[in-house]
PDB file of N, CA, C and O in Angstrom, chain B, residues numbered from 101:
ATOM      1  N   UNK B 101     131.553 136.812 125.249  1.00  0.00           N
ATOM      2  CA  UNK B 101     132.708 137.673 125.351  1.00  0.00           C
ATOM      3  C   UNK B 101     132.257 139.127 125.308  1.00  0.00           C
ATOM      4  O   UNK B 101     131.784 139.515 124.240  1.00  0.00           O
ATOM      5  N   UNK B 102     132.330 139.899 126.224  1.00  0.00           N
ATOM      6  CA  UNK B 102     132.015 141.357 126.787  1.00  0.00           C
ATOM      7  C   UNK B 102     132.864 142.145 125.667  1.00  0.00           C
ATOM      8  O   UNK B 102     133.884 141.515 125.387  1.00  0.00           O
ATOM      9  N   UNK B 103     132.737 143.238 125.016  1.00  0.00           N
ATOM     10  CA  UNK B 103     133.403 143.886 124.160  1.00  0.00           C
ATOM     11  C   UNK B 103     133.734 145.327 124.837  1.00  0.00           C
ATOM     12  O   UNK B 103     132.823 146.126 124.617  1.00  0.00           O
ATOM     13  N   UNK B 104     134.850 145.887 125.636  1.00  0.00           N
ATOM     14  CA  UNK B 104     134.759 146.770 126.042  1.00  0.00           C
ATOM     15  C   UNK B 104     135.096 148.121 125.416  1.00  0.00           C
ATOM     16  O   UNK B 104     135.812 148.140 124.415  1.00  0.00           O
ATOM     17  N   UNK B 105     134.680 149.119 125.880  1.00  0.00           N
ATOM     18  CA  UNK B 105     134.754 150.128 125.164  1.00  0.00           C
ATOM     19  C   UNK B 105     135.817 150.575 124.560  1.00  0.00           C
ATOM     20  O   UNK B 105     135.655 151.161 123.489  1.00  0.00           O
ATOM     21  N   UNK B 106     137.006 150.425 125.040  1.00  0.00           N
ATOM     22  CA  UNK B 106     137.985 150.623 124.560  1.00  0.00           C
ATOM     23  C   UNK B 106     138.618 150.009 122.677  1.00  0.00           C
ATOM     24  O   UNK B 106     139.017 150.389 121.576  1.00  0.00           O
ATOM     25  N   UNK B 107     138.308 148.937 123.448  1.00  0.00           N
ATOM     26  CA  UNK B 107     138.023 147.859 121.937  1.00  0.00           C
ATOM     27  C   UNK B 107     137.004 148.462 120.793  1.00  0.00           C
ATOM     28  O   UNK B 107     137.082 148.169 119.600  1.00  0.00           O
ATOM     29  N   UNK B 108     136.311 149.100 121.202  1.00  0.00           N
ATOM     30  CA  UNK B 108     134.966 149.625 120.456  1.00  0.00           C
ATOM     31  C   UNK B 108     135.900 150.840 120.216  1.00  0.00           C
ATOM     32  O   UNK B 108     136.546 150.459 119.240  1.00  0.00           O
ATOM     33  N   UNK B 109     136.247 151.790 120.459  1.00  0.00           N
ATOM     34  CA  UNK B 109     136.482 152.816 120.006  1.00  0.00           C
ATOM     35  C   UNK B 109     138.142 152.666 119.377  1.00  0.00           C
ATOM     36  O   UNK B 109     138.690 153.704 119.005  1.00  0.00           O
ATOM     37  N   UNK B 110     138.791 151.526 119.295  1.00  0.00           N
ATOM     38  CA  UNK B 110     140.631 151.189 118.311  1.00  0.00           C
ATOM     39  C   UNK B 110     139.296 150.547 116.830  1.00  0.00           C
ATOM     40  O   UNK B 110     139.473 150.743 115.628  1.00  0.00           O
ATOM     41  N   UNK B 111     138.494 150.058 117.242  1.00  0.00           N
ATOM     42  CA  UNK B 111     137.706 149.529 115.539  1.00  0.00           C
ATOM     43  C   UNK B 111     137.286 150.678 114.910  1.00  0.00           C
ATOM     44  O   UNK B 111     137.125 150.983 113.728  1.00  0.00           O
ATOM     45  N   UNK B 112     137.115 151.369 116.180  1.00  0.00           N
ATOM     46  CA  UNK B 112     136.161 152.675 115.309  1.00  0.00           C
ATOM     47  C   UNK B 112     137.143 153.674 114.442  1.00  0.00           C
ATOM     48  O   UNK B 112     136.747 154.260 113.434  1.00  0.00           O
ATOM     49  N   UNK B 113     138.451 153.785 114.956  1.00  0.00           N
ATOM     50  CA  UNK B 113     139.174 154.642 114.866  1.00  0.00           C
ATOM     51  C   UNK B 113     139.973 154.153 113.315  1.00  0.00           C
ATOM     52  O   UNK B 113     140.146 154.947 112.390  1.00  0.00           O
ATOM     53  N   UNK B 114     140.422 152.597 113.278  1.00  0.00           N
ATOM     54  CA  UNK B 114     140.862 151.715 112.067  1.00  0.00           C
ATOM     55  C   UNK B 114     139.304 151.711 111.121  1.00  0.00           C
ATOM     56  O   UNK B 114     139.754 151.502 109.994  1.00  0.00           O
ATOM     57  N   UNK B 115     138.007 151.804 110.976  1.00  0.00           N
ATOM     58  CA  UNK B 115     137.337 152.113 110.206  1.00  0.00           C
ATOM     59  C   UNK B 115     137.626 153.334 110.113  1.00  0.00           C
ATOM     60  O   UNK B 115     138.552 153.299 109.303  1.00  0.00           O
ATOM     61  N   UNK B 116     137.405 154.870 110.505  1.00  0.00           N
ATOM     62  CA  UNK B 116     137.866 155.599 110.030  1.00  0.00           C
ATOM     63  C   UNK B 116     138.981 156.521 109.150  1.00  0.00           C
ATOM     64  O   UNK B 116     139.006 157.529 108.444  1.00  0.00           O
ATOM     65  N   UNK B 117     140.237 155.079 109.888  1.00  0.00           N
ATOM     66  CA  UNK B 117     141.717 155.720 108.688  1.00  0.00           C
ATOM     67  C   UNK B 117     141.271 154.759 107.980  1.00  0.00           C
ATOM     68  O   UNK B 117     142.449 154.814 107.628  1.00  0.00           O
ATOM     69  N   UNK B 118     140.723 153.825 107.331  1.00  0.00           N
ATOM     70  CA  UNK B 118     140.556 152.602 106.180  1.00  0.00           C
ATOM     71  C   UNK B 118     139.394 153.647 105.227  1.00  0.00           C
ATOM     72  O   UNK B 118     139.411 153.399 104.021  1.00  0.00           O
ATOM     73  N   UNK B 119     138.747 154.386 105.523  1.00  0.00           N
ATOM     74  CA  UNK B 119     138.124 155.557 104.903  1.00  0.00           C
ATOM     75  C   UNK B 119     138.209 156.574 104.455  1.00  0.00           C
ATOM     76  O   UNK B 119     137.465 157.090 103.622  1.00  0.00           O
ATOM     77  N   UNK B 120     139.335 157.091 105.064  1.00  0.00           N
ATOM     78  CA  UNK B 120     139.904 158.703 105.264  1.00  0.00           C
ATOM     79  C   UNK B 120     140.035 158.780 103.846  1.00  0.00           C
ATOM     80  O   UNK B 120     140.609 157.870 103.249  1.00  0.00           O
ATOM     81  N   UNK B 121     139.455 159.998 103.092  1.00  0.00           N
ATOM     82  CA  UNK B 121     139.596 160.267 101.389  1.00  0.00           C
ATOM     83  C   UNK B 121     138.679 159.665 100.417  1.00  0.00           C
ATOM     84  O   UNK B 121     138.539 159.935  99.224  1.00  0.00           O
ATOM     85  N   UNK B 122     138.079 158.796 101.149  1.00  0.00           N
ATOM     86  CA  UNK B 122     137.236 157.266  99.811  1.00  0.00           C
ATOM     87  C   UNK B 122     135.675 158.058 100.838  1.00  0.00           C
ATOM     88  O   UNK B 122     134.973 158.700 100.057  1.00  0.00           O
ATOM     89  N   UNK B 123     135.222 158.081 102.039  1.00  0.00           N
ATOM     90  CA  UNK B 123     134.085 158.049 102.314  1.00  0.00           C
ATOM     91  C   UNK B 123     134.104 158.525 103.767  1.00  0.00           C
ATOM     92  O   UNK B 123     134.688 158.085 104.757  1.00  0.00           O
ATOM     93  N   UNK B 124     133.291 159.550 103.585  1.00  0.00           N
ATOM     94  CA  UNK B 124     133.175 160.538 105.044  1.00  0.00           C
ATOM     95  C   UNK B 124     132.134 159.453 106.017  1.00  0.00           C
ATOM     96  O   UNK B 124     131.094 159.066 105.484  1.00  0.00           O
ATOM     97  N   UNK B 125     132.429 159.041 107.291  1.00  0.00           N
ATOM     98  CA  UNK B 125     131.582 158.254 107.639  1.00  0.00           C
ATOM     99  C   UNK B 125     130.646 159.483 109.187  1.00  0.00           C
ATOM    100  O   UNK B 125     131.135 160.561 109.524  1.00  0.00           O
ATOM    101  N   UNK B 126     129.745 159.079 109.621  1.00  0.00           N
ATOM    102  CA  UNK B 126     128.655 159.531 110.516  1.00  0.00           C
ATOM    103  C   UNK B 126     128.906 158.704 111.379  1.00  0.00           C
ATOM    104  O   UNK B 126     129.151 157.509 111.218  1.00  0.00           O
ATOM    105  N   UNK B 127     128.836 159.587 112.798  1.00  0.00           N
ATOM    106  CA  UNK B 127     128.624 158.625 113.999  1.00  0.00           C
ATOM    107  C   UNK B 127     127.580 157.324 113.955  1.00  0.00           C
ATOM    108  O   UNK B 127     127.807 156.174 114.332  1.00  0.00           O
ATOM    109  N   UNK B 128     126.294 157.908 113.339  1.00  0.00           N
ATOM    110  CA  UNK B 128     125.549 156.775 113.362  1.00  0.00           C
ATOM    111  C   UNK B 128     126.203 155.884 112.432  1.00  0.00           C
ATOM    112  O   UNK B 128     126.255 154.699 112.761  1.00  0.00           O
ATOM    113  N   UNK B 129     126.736 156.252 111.281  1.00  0.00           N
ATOM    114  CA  UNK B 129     127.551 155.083 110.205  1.00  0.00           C
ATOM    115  C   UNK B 129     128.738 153.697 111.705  1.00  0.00           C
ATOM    116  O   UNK B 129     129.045 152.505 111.730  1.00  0.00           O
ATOM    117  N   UNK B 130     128.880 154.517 112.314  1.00  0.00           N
ATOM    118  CA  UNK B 130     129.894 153.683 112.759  1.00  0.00           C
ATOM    119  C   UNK B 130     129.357 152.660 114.110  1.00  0.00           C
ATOM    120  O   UNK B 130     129.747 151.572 114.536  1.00  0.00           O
ATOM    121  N   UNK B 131     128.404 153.496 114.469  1.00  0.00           N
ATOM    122  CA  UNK B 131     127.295 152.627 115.668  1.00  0.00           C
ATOM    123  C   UNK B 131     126.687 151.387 114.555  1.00  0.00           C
ATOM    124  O   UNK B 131     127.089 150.240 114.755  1.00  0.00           O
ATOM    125  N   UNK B 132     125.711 151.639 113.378  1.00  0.00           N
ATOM    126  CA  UNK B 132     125.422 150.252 112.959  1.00  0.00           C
ATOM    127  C   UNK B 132     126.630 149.526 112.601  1.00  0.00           C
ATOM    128  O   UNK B 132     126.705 148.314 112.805  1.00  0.00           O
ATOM    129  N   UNK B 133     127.413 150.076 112.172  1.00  0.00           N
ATOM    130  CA  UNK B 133     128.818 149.042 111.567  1.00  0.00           C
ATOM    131  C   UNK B 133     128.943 148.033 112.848  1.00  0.00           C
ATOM    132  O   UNK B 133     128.842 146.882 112.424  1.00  0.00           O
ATOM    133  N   UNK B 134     129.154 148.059 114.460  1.00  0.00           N
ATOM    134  CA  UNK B 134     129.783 147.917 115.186  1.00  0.00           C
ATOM    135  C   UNK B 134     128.337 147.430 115.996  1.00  0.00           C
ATOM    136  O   UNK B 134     128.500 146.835 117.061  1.00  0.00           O
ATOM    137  N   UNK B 135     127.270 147.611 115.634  1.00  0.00           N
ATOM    138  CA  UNK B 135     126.111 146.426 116.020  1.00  0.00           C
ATOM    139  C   UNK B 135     126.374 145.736 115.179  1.00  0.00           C
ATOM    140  O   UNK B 135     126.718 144.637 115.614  1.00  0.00           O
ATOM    141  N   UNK B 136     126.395 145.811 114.074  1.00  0.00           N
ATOM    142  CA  UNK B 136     126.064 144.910 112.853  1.00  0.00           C
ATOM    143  C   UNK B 136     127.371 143.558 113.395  1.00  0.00           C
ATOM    144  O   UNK B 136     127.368 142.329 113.457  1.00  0.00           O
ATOM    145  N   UNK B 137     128.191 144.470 113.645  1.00  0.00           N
ATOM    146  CA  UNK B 137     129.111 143.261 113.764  1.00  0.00           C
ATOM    147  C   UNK B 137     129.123 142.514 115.062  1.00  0.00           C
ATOM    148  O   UNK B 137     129.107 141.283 115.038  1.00  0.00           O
ATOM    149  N   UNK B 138     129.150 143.221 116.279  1.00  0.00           N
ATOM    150  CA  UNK B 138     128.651 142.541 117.874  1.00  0.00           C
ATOM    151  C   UNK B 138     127.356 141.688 117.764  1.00  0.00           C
ATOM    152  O   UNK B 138     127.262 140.555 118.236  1.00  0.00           O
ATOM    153  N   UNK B 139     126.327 142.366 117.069  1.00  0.00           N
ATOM    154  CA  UNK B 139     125.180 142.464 117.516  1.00  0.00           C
ATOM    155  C   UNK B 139     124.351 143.112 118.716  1.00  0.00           C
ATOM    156  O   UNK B 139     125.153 143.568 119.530  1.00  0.00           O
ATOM    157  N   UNK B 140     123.070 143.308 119.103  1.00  0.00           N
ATOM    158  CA  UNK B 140     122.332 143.915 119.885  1.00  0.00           C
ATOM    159  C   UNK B 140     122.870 143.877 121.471  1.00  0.00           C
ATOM    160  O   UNK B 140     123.194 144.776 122.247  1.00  0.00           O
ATOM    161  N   UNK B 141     122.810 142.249 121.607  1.00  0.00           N
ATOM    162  CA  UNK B 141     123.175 141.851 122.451  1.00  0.00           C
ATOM    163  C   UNK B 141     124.081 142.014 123.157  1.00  0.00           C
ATOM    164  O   UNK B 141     123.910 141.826 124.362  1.00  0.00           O
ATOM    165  N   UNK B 142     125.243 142.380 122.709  1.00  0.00           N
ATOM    166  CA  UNK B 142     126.850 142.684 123.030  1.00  0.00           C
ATOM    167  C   UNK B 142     127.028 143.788 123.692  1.00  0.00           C
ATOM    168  O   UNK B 142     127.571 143.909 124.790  1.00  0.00           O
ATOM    169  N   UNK B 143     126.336 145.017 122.684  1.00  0.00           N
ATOM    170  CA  UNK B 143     126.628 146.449 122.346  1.00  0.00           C
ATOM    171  C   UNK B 143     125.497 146.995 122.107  1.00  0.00           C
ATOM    172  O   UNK B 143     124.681 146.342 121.457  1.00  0.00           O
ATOM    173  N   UNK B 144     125.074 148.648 122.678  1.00  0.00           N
ATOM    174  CA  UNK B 144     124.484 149.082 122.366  1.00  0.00           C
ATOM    175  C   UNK B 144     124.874 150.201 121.949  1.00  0.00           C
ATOM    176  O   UNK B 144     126.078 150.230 121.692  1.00  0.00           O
ATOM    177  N   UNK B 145     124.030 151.611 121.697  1.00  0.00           N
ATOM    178  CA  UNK B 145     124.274 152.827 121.369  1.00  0.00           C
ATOM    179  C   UNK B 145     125.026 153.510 122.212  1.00  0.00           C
ATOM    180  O   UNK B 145     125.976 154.243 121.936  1.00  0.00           O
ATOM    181  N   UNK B 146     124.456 153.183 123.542  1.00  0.00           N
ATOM    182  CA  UNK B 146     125.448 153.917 124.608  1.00  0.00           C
ATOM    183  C   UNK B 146     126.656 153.711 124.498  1.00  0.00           C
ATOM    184  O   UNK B 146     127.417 154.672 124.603  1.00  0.00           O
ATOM    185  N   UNK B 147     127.223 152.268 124.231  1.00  0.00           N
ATOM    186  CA  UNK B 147     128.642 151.806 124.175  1.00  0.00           C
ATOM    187  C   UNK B 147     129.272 152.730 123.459  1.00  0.00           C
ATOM    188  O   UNK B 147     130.172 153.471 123.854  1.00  0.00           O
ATOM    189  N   UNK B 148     128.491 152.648 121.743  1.00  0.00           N
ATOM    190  CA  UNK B 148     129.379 152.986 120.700  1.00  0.00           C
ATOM    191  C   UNK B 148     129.704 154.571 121.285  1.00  0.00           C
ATOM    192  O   UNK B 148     130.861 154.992 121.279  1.00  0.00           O
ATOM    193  N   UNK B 149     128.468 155.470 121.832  1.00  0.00           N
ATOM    194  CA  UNK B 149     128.592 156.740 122.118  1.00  0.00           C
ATOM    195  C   UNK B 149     129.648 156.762 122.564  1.00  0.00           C
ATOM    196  O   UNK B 149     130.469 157.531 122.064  1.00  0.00           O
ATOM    197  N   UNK B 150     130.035 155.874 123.739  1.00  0.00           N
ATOM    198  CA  UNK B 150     131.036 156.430 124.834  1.00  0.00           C
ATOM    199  C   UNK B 150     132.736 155.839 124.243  1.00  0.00           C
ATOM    200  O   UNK B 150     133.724 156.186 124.891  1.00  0.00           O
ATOM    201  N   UNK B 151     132.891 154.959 123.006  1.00  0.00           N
ATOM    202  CA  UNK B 151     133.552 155.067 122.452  1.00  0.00           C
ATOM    203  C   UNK B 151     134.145 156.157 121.453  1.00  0.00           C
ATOM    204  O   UNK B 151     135.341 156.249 121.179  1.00  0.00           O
ATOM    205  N   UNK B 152     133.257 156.867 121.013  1.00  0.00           N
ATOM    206  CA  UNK B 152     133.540 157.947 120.051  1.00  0.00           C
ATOM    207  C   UNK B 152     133.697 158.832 120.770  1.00  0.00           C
ATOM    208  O   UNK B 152     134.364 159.735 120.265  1.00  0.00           O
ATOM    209  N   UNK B 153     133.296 159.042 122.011  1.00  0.00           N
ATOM    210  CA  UNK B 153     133.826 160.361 122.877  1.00  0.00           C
ATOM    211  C   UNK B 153     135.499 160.077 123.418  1.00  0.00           C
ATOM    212  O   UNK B 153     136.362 160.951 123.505  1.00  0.00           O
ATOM    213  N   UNK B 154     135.612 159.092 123.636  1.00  0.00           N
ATOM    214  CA  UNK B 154     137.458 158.399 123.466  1.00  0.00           C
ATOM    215  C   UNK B 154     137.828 158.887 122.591  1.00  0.00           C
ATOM    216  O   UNK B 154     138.629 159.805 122.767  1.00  0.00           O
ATOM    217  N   UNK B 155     137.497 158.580 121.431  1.00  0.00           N
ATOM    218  CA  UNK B 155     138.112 159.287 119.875  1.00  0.00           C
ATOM    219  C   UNK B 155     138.166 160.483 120.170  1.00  0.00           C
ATOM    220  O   UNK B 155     139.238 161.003 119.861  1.00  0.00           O
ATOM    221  N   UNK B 156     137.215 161.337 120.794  1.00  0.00           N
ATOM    222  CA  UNK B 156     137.314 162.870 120.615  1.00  0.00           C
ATOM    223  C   UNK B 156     138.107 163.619 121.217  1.00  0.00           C
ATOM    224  O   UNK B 156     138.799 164.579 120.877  1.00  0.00           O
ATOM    225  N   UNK B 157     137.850 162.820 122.596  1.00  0.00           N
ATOM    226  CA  UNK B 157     138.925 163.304 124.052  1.00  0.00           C
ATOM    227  C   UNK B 157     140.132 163.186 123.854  1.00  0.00           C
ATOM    228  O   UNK B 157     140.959 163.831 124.499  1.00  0.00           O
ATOM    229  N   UNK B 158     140.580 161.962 122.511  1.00  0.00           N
ATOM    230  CA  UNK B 158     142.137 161.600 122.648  1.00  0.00           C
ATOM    231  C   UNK B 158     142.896 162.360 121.692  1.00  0.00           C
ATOM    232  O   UNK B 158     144.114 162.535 121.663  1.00  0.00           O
ATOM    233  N   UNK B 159     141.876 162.850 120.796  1.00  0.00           N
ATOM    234  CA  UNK B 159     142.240 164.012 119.786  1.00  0.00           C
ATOM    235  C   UNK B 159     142.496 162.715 118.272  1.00  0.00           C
ATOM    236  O   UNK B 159     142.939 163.143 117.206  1.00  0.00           O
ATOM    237  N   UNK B 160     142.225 161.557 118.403  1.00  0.00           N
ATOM    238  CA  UNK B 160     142.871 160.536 117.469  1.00  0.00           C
ATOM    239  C   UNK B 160     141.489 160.954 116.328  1.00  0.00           C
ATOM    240  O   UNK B 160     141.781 160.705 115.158  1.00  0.00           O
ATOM    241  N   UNK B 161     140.420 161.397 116.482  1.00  0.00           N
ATOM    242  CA  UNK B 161     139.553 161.637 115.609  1.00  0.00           C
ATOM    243  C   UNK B 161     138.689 163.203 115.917  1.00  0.00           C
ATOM    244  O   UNK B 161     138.622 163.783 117.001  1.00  0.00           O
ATOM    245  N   UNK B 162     138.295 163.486 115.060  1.00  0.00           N
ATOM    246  CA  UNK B 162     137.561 164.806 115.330  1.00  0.00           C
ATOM    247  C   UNK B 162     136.554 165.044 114.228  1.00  0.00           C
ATOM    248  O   UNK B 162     136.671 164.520 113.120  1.00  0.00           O
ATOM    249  N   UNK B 163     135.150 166.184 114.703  1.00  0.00           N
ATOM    250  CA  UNK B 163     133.969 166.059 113.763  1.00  0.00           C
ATOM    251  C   UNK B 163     134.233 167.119 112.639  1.00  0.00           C
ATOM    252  O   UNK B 163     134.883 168.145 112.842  1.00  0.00           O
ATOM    253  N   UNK B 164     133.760 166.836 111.623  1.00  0.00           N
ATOM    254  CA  UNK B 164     134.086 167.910 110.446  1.00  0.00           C
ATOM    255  C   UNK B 164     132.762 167.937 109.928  1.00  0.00           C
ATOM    256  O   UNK B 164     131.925 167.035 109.958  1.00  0.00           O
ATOM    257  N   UNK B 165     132.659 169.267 109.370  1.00  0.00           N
ATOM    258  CA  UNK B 165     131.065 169.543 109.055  1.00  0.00           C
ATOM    259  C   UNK B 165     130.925 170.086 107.254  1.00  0.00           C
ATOM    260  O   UNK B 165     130.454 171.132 106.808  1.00  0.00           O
ATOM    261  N   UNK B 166     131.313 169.338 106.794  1.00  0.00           N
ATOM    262  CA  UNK B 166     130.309 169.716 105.486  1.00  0.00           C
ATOM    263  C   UNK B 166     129.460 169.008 104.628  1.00  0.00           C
ATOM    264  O   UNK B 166     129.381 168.011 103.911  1.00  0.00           O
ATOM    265  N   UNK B 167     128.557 170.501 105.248  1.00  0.00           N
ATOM    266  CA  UNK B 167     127.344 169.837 105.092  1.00  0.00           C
ATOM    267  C   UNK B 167     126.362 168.887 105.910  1.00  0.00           C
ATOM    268  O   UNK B 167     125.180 168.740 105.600  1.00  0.00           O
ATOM    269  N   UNK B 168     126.978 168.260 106.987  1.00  0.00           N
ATOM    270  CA  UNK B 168     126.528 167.313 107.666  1.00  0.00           C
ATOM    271  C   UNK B 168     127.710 167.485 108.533  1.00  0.00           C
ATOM    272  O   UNK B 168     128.420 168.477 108.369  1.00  0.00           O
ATOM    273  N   UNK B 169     127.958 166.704 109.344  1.00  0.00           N
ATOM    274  CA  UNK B 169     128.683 166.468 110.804  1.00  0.00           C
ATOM    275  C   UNK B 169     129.482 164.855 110.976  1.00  0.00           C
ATOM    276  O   UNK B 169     128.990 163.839 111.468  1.00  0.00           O
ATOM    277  N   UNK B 170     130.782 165.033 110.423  1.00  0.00           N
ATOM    278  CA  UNK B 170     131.338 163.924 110.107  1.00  0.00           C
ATOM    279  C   UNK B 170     132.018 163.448 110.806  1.00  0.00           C
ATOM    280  O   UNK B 170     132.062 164.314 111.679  1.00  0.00           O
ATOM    281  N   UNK B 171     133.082 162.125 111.365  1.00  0.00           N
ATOM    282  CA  UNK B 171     134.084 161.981 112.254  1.00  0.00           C
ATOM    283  C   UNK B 171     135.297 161.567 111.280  1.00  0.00           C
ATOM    284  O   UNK B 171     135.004 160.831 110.337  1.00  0.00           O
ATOM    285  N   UNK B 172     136.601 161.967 111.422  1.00  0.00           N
ATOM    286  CA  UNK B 172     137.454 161.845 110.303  1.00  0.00           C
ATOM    287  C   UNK B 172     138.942 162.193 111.634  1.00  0.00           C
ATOM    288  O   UNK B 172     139.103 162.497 112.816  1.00  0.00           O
ATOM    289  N   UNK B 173     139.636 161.909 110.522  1.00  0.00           N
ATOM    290  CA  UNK B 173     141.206 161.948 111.278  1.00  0.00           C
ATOM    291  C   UNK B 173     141.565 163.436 111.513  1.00  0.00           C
ATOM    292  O   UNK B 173     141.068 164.115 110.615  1.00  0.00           O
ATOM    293  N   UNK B 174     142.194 164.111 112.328  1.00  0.00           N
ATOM    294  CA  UNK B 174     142.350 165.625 112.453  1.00  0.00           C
ATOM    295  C   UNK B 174     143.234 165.905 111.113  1.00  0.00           C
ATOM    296  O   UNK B 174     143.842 164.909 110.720  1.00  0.00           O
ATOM    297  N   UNK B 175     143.332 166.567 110.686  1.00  0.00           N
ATOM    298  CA  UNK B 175     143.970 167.244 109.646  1.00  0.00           C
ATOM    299  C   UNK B 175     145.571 167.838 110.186  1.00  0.00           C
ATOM    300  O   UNK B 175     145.724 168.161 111.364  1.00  0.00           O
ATOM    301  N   UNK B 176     146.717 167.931 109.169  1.00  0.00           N
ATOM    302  CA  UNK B 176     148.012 168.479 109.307  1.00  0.00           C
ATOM    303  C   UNK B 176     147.932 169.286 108.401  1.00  0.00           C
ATOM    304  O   UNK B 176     147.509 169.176 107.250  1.00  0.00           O
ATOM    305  N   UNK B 177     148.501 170.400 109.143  1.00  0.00           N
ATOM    306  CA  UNK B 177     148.751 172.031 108.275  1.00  0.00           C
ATOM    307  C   UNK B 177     149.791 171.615 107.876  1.00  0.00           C
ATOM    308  O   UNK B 177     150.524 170.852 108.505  1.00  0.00           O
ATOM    309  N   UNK B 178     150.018 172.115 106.643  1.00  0.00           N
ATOM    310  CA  UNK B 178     150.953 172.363 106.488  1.00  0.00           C
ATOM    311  C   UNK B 178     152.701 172.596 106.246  1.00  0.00           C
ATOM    312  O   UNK B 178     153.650 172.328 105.509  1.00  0.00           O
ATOM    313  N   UNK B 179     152.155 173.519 107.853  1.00  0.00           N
ATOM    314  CA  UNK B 179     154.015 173.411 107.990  1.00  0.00           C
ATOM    315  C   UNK B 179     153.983 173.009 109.498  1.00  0.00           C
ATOM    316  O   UNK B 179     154.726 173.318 110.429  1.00  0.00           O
ATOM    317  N   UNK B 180     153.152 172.413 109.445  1.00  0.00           N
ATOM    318  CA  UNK B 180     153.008 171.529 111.030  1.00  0.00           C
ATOM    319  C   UNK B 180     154.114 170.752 111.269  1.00  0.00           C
ATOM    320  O   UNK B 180     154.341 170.192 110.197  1.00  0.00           O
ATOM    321  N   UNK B 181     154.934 170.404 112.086  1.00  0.00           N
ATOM    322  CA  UNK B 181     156.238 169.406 112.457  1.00  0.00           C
ATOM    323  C   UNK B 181     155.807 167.934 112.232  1.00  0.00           C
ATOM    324  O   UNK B 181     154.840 167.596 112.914  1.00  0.00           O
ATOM    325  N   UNK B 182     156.312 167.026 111.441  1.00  0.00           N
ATOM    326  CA  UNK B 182     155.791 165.867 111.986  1.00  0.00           C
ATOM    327  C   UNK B 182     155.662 165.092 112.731  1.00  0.00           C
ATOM    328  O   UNK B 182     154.878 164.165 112.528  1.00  0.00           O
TER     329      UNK B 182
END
């Protein structure tokens, strides 16, 4: 069963809100998560890459930097509308 990217980047996105506040995760954190679970065979780096650029493009995730270079849910100001 082929795992397509799309699929790769809705897991990536539900590991990241199942995190949001408890543990800042790393792109690479989310590439082994998502071998670990396909395996080699399935999925590679390129996949996961071109999944997390979905996340980025769709605005559903974005990188935050402290200290390091993180992927996390975008943030609400404020007095942002809901």
């Amino acid at each position: 069963m082929a795992v397509t990217t799309e699929q790769l980047a809705e897991e990536m996105y539900q590991m990241v809100k199942e995190t949001m506040g408890k543990k800042n995760l790393k792109a690479g954190d989310l590439t082994k998560a998502m071998i670990a679970k396909y395996g080699e065979g399935e999925i590679n780096k390129d996949d996961c890459k071109h999944a997390i650029r979905i996340l980025m493009d769709s605005g559903r995730c974005v990188y935050s930097y402290f200290g390091g270079s993180f992927i996390t849910l975008p943030h609400k100001e404020g007095s942002a509308p809901e």
